[in-house]
C-alpha positions in Angstrom: 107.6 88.9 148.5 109.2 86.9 151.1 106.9 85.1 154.0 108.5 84.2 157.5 107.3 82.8 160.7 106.4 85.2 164.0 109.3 83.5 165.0 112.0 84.0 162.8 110.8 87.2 162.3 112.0 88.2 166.0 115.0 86.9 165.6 115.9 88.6 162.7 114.0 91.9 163.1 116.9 94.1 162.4 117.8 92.4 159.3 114.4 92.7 157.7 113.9 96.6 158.6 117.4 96.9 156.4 115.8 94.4 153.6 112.6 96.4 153.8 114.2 100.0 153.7 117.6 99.0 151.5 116.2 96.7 149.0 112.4 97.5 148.9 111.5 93.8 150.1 108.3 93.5 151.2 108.2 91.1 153.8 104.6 89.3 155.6 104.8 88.1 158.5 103.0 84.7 159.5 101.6 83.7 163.0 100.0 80.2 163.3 100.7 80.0 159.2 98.3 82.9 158.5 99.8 85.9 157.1 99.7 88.9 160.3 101.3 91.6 159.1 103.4 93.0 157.1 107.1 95.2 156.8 107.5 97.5 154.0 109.7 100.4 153.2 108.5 103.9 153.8 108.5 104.4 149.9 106.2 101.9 149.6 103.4 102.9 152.2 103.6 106.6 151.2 102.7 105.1 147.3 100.1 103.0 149.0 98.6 106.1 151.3 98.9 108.5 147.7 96.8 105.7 146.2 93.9 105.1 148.9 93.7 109.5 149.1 93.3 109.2 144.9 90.5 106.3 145.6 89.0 108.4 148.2 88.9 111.4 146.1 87.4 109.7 143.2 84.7 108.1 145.2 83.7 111.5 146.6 83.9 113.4 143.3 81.7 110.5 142.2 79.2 110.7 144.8 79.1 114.7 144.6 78.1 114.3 140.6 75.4 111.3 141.3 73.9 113.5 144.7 72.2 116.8 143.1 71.6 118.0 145.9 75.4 118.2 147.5 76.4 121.5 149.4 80.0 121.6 150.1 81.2 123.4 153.6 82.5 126.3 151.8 78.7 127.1 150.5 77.3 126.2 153.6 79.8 129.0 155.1 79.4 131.6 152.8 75.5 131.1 153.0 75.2 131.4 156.9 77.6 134.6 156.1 75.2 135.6 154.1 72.2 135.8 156.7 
């Protein structure tokens, strides 16, 4: 991981997109020496976004098997079909 200035960064934005998207660099971003942000290739945030939905799944399957009492909108659907 490679950690530039705000600065530099403007300078060289067109050479980091290519090092992000080309070489898979992952590049942050420092303003005032704290890390701001941060420029990574496509591949990487669709891994990251595949990651958090798997998280998110996990913590609802978790919560639907710890809550008894759970109705899903597909039951609540077929029930007010039902009336």
């Amino acid at each position: 991981m490679t950690v530039i200035s705000a600065t530099e960064a403007r300078a060289n934005f067109q050479e980091l997109i290519s090092r992000a998207e080309y070489k898979g660099e992952r590049i942050v971003i420092e303003r005032h020496g704290k890390a701001a942000v941060a420029i990574i290739s496509l591949d990487d945030l669709k891994l990251l976004e595949a990651m958090e939905d798997a998280i998110d799944s996990q913590t609802l399957r978790r919560a639907i098997s710890e809550n008894h009492s759970f109705t899903t909108l597909d039951a609540i659907s077929a029930k007010r079909g039902n009336e």
